[in-house]
N, C-alpha and C positions, 0 to 999 in steps of 0.2 A: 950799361947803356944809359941809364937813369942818370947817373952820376955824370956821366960824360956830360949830358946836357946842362945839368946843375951849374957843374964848374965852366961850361964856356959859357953860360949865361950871365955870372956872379962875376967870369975875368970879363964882360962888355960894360958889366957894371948897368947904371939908371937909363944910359941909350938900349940896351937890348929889356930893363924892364920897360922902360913906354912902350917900347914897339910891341913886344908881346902881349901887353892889356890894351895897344891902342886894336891889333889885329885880334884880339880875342872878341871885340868889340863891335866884329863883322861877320858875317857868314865865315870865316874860314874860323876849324876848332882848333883852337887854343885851349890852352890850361894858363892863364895871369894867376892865378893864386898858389899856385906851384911853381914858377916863377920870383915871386912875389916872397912866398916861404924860403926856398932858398937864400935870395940876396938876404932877408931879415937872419938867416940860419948862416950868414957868411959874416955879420957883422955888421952890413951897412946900415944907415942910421934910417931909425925906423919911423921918423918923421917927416924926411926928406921921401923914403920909399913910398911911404903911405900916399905923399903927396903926387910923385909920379907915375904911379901906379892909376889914381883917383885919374888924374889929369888926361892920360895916352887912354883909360879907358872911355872915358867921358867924350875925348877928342873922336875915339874909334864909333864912339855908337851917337854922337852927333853927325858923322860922316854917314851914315846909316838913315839917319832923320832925313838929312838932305838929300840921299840918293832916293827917296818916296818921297820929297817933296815934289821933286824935278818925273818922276814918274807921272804916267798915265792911267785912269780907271780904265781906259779900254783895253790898255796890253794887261791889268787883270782878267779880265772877261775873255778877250781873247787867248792868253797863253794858260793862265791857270784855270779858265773854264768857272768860272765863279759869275755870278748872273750881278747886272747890276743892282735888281730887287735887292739882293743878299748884301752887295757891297752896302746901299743902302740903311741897311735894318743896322748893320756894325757900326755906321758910323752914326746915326740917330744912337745906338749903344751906348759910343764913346764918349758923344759930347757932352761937354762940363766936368768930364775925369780926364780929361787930358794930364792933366799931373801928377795925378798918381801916377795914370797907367806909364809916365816916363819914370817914376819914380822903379818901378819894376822892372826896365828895362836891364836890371843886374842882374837877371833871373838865367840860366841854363837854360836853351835849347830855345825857350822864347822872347826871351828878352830882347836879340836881333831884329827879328818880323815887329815885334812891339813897336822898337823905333823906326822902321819902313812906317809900318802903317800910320805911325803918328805923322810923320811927313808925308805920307799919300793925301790925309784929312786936312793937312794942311793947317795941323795943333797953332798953336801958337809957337814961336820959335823960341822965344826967351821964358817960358813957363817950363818948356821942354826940356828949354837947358839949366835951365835950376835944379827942377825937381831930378831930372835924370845923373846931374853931378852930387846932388844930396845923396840917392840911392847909389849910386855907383863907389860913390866916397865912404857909404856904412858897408859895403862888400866890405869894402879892403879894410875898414876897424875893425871889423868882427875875426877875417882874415889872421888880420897882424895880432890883435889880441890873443888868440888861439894859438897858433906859431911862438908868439912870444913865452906863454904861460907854459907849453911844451916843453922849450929851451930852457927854461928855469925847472920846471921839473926835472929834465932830463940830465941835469946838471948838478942836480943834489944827489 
């Protein structure tokens, strides 16, 4: 089954990796780095990958930013039941790390809500999208690195 995916992903070529890191890059789970290993494990050029991989992810969780931008404090309080005290105290938290905490947004499981809530506080927009394309772009070096160093291992 593993394999089936591998190979339709590697015959779609760099359109099915974006899409896979731009959608890994939103609430639905994805695997971009498995993805991502493959095409580098099929041959494609691991400079170009690296870069589209960086770029559909970056695209995916700045989509993410702007869907908390366009969001409201009250449908938190309302729907998630979270008080605005609370909202309050997180975001007194966050301010002045807005960048890192985009830089994190590469992170499993939290890195999504990360970029929400960076665009609920209404971060800066262009701080957001640096530091979060810096972070998102060292996923996929360490990624490819690792993948690469594999292949050559696994080669000898």
């Amino acid at each position: 089954m593993i394999d089936y995916f591998c190979s339709m992903y590697t015959e779609l070529g760099y359109l099915a990796l974006f899409t896979t890191c731009f959608l890994a890059a939103t609430v639905l789970p994805f695997s971009s780095e498995a993805v991502y290993a493959a095409m580098l494990v099929a041959g494609y050029d691991p400079y170009l990958s690296l870069s589209v991989a960086s770029i559909g992810n970056w695209m995916g969780g700045m989509s993410s930013f702007w869907i908390g931008w366009i969001g409201k404090w009250e449908w938190i309080e309302k729907y998630l039941r979270i008080k605005a005290e609370k909202i309050a105290k997180i975001h007194k938290r966050i301010a002045g790390k807005e960048g890192w905490i985009a830089f994190f947004t590469w992170l499993p499981g939290i890195g999504d809500p990360l970029a929400v809530a960076l665009g609920l506080i209404k971060a800066n927009p262009a701080k957001t999208a640096v530091w979060m394309l810096v972070g998102k772009t060292m996923r996929y070096v360490v990624s490819g690195l690792i993948t690469l160093k594999a292949i050559d291992w696994l080669s000898t």
